[in-house]
VMD Tcl script that draws the C-alpha trace (Angstrom):
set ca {
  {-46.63 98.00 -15.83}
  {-43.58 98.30 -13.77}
  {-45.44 96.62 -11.01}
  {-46.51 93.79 -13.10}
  {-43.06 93.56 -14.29}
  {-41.86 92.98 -10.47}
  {-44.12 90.70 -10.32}
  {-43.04 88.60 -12.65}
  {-39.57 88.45 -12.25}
  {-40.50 87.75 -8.21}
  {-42.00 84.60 -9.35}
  {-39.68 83.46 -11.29}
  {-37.34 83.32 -9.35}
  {-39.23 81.76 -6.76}
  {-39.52 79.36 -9.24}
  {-36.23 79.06 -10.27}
  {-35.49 78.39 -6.26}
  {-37.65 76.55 -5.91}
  {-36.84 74.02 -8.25}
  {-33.96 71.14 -7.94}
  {-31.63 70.07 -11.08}
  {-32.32 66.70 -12.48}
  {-30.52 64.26 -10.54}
  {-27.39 62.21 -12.01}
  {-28.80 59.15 -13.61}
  {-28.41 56.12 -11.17}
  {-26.97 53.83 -13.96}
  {-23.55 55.38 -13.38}
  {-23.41 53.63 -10.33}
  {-24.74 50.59 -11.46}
  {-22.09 50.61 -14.25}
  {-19.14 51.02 -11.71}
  {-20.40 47.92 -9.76}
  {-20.78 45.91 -12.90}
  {-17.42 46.93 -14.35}
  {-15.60 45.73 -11.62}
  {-18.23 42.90 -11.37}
  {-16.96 41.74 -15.07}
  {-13.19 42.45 -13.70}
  {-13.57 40.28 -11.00}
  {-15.01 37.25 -12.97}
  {-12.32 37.57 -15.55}
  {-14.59 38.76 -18.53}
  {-10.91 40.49 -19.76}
  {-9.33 36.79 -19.73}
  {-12.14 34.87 -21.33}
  {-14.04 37.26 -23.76}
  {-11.50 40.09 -24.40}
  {-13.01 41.56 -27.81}
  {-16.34 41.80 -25.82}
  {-14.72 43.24 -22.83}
  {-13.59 45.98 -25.03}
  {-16.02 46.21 -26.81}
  {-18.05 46.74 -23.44}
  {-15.56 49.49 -22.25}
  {-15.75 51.56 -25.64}
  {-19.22 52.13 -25.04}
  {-19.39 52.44 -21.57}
  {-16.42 55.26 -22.06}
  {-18.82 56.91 -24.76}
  {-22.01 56.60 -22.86}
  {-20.05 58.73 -19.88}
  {-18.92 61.32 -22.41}
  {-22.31 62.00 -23.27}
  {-23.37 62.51 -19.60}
  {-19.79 64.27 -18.96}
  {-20.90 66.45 -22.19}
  {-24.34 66.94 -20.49}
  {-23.29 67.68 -16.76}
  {-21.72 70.57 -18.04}
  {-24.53 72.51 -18.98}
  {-26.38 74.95 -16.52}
  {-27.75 72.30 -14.44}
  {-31.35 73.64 -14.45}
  {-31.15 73.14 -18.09}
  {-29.51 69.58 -17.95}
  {-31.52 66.41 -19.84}
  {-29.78 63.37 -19.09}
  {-32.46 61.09 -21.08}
  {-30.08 60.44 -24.28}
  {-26.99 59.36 -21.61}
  {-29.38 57.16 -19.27}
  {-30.62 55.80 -22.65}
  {-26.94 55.16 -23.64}
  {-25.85 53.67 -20.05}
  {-28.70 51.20 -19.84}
  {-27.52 49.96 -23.50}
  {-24.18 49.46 -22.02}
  {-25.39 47.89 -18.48}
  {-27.75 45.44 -20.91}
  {-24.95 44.90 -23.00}
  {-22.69 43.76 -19.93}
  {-25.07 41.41 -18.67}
  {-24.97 39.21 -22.04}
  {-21.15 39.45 -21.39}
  {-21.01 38.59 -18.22}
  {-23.71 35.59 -19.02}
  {-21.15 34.22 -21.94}
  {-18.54 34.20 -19.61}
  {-19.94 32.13 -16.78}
  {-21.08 30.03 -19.76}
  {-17.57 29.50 -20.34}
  {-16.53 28.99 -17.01}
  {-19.55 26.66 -16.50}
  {-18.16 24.10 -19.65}
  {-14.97 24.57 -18.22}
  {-15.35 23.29 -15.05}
  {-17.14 20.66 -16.45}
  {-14.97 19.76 -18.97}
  {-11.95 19.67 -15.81}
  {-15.17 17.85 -14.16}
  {-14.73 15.19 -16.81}
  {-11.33 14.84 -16.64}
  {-10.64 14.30 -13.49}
  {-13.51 11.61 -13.58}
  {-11.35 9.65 -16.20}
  {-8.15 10.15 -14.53}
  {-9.74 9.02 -11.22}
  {-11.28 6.02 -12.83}
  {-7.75 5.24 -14.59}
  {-5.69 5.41 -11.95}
  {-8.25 3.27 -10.12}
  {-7.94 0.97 -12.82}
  {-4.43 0.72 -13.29}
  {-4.38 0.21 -8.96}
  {-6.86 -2.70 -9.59}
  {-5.40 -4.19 -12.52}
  {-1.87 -4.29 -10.88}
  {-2.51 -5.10 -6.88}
  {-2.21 -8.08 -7.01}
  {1.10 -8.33 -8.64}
  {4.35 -7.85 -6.29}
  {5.53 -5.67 -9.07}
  {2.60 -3.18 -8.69}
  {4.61 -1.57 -6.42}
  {6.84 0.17 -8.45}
  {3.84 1.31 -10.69}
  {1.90 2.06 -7.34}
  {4.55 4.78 -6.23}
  {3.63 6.76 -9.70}
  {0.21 6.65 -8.98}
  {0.09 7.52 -5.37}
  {1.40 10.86 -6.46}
  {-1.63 11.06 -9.04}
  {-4.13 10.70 -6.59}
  {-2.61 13.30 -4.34}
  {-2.37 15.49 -7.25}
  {-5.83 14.74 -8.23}
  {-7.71 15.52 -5.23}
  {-5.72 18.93 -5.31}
  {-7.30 19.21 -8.62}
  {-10.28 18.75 -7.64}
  {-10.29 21.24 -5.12}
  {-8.97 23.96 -7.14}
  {-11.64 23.42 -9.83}
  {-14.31 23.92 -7.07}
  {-12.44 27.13 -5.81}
  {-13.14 28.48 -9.22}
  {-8.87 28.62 -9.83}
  {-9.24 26.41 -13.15}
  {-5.95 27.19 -14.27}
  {-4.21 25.83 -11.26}
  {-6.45 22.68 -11.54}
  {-5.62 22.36 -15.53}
  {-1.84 22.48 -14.21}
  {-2.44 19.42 -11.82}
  {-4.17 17.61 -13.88}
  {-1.81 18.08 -16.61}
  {0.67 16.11 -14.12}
  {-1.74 13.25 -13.00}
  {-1.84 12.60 -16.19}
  {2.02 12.26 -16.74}
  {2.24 10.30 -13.57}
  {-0.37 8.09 -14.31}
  {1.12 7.94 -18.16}
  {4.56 6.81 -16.15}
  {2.55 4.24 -14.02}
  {1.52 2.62 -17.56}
  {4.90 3.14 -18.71}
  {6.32 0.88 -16.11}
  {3.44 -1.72 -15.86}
  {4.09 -2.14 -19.82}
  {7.79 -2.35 -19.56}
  {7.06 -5.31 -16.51}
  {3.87 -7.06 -19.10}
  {4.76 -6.03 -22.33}
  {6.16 -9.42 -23.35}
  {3.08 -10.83 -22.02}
  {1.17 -9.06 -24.26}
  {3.65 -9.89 -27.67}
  {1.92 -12.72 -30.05}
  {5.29 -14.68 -30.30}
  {6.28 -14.68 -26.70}
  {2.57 -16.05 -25.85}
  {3.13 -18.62 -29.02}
  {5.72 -20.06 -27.38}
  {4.56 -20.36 -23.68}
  {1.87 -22.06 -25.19}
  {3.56 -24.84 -27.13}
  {5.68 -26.08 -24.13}
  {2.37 -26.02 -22.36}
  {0.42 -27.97 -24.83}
  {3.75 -29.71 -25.28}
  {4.06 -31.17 -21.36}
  {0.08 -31.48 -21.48}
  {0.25 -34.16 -24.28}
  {3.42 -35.77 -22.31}
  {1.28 -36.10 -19.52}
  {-1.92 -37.85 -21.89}
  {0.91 -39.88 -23.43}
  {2.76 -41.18 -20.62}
  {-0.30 -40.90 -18.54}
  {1.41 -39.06 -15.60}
  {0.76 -35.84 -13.66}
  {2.42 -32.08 -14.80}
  {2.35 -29.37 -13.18}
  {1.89 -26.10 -15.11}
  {2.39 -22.84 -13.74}
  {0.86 -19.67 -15.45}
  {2.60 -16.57 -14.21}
  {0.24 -14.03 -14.94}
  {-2.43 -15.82 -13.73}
  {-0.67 -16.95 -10.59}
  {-1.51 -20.61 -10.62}
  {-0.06 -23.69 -10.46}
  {-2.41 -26.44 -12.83}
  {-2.43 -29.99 -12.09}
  {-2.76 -32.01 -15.30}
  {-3.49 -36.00 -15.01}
  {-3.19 -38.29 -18.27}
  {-3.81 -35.05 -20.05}
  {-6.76 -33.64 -18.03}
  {-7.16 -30.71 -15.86}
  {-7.85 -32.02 -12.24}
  {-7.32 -28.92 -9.85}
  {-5.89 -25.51 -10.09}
  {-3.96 -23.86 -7.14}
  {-3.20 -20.20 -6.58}
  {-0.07 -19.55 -5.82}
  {2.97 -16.39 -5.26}
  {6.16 -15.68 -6.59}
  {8.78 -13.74 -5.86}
  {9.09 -9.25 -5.81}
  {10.10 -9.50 -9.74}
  {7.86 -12.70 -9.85}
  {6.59 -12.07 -13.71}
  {10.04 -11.29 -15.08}
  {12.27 -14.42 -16.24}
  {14.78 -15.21 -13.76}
  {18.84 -14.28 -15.17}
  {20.74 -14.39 -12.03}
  {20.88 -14.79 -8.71}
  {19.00 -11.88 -6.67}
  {16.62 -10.56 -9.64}
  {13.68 -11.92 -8.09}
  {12.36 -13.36 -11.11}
  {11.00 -16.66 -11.60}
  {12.09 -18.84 -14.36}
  {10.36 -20.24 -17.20}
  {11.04 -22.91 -18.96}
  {10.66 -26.87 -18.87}
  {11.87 -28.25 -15.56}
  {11.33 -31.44 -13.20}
  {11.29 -31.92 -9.56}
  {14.70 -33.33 -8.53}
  {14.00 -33.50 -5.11}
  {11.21 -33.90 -1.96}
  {12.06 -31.63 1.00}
  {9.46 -32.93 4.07}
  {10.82 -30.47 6.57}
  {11.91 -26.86 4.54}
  {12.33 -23.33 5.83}
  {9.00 -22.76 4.33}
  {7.05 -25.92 5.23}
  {7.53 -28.89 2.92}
  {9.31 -28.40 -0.71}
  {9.37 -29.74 -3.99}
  {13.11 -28.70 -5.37}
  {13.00 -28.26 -9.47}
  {16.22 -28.38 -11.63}
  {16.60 -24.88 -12.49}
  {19.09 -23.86 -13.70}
  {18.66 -26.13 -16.40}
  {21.04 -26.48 -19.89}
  {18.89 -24.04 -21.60}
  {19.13 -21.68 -18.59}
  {22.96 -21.99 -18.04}
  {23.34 -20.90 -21.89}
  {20.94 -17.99 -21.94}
  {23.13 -16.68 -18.69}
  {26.25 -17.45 -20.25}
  {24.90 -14.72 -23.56}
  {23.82 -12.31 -21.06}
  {27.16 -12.16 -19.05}
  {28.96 -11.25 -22.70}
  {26.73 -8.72 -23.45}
  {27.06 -7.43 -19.67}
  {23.52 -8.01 -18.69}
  {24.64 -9.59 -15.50}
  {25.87 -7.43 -12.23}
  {29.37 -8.06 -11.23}
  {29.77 -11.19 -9.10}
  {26.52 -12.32 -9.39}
  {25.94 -15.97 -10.80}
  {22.90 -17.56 -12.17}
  {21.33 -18.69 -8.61}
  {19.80 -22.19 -7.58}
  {17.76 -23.89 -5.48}
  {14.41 -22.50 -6.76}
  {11.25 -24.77 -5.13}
  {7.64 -24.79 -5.13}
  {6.86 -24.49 -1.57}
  {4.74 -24.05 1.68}
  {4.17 -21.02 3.51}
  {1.32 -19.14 1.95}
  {0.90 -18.41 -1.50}
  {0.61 -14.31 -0.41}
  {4.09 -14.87 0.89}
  {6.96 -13.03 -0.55}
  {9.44 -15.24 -2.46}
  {13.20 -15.33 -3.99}
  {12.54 -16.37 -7.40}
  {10.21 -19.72 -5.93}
  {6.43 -20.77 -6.00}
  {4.37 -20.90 -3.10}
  {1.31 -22.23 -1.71}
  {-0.95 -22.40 0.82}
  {0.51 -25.35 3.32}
  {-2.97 -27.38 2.87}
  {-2.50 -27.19 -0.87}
  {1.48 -28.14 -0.55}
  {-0.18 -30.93 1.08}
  {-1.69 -32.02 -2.13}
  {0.87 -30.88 -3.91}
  {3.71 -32.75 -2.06}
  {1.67 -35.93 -2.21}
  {1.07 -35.96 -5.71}
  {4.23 -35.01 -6.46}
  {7.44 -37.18 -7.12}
  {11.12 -36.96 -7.96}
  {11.08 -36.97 -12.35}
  {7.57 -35.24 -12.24}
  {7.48 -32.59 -14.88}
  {7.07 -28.35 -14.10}
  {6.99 -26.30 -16.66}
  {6.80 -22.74 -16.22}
  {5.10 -19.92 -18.88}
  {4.68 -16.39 -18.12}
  {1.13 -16.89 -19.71}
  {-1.20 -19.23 -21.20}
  {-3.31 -16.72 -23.18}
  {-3.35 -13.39 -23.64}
  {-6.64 -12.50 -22.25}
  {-6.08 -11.68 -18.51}
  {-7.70 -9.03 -16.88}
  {-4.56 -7.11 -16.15}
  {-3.48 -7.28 -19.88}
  {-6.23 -5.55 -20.65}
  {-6.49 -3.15 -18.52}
  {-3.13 -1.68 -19.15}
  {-3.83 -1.86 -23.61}
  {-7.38 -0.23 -22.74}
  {-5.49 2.69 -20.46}
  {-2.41 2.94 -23.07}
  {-5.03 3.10 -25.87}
  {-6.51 6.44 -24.06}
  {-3.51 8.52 -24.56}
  {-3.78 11.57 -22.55}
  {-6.59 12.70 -20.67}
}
mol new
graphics top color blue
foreach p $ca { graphics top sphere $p radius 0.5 }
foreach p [lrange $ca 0 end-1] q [lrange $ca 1 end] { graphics top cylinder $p $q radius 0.2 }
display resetview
């Protein structure tokens, strides 16, 4: 008996030594890696009640193999905590799938936006090059598409913030761009304004079907000078006007070009730029609207209300002081056509349909981006 009692007690503790305590489960590890995984990719930021949600049971899923590890480790069952770690490591993975979901639609949606801003400032670039006053509007959007591409880049990096941020300043730049192009158009674009353009045109149209003589009529916006014979169209020429072309002239040095009903007073063969067809500005109607504007100290100090304003040679791209100029072949026409009594008149616009005009109401009408 006490032999067999040896015996046993010799073999089980072989047993016991030979035997190895269950092993920790592996999901411990694969928790740390996804917990700093979910750190890393912001999961805190974008889905913070999951995210704690997540780290309640991943604390209570180690206290259970805490609560276990303590036990004599040949005794040790670590089924319930790998059971409760693999809930928490599935549960993680629909986090961290609703959060790149998120990120996904958001750098779309920044995707999207800098689409529109691209294809607004483009627009508003478009719409405005060929005015000399585009320049001023130009300078507001060259920052935009600096900022923009910056944008851009940052969304791709991942830093959406940062590329929310610089967007959210293309699209007061390009907001300022429209600013200024409507404070240059926006009388171009009011009913009353383009009422009366139109009546002197019509006006100097029937003079010319009644008298049967040739007009000119020049269309700011539309930078062309029309040729009207006994009342019919006969050519149209393009023409340029001066840096502040599209505003009505005040004074001397604005850069504007009047408007208004004028007549050529004079034929200039051998001008500074080419040949010349001088016009009577200032007229009455000019030299009263100055006088109103000097009360109400609209005018600089020593600055009158200019003269000498032509319709000229010397290219119709070619940068001008308040005059209109062509293309010397077209002057040509002009100048032959032309004599001293014939009759200019001079609107901002004809109609209120240009391409420019609405370009900048479609790109006011968006609002921010």
């Amino acid at each position: 008996m006490r032999n067999y009692t040896l015996f046993f007690i010799l073999t089980l503790f072989l047993m016991l030594i030979g035997c190895s305590a269950p092993p920790s489960p592996p999901e411990i590890r694969f928790l740390e890696i996804q917990q700093r995984s979910l750190i890393k990719d912001e999961v805190l930021k974008y889905a913070p009640e999951r995210f704690r949600g997540y780290t309640a049971d991943y604390r209570d899923a180690i206290q259970i193999y805490y609560k276990e590890n303590e036990r004599f480790k040949y005794l040790r069952n670590f089924d319930l905590a790998r059971e409760q770690l693999r809930s928490v490591l599935v549960n993680g993975n629909i986090v961290f799938r609703e959060v790149k979901k998120m990120k996904d639609q958001r750098y779309e949606g920044i995707e999207q936006r800098v689409a529109s801003l691209n294809y607004r400032i483009a627009s508003i670039r478009n719409s405005t090059s060929m005015i000399n006053e585009g320049r001023l509007v130009r300078k507001s959007l060259s920052k935009a598409e600096i900022l923009l591409k910056e944008a851009d880049l940052s969304n791709k990096k991942g830093d959406y913030d940062a590329a929310e941020q610089k967007l959210n300043r293309v699209n007061t730049y390009s907001l300022e761009s429209l600013g200024i192009a409507n404070s240059i158009l926006s009388r171009y674009m009011d009913k009353q304004q383009l009422a009366k353009w139109r009546k002197i045109a019509e006006a100097t149209i029937q003079e010319s079907k009644q008298k049967g003589i040739t007009v000119f009529i020049v269309s700011k916006i539309d930078q062309t000078l029309m040729v009207y014979k006994k009342g019919k169209l006969m050519k149209t020429y393009d023409i340029g006007l001066g840096r502040n072309g599209l505003k009505d002239k005040l004074y001397s040095g604005d850069g504007g070009t009047p408007e208004g009903r004028y007549y050529i007073v004079k034929k200039n063969p051998g001008s500074k730029y080419y040949k010349a067809l001088l016009f009577d500005y200032p007229n009455n109607e000019d030299k009263i609207r100055f006088s109103q504007a000097k009360k109400k100290g609209q005018i600089p100090s020593g600055r009158g209300i200019g003269s000498l304003l032509e319709i000229h040679g010397g290219g119709s791209d070619g940068m001008t002081k308040g005059c209109i100029s062509l293309e010397n072949d077209d002057m040509d026409r002009i100048y032959e056509i032309a004599n001293v009594g014939t009759p200019v008149t001079i609107v901002g616009a004809i109609n209120g349909t240009h391409d420019l005009l609405s370009s900048i109401k479609e790109n006011g009408n968006e609002g921010n981006i």
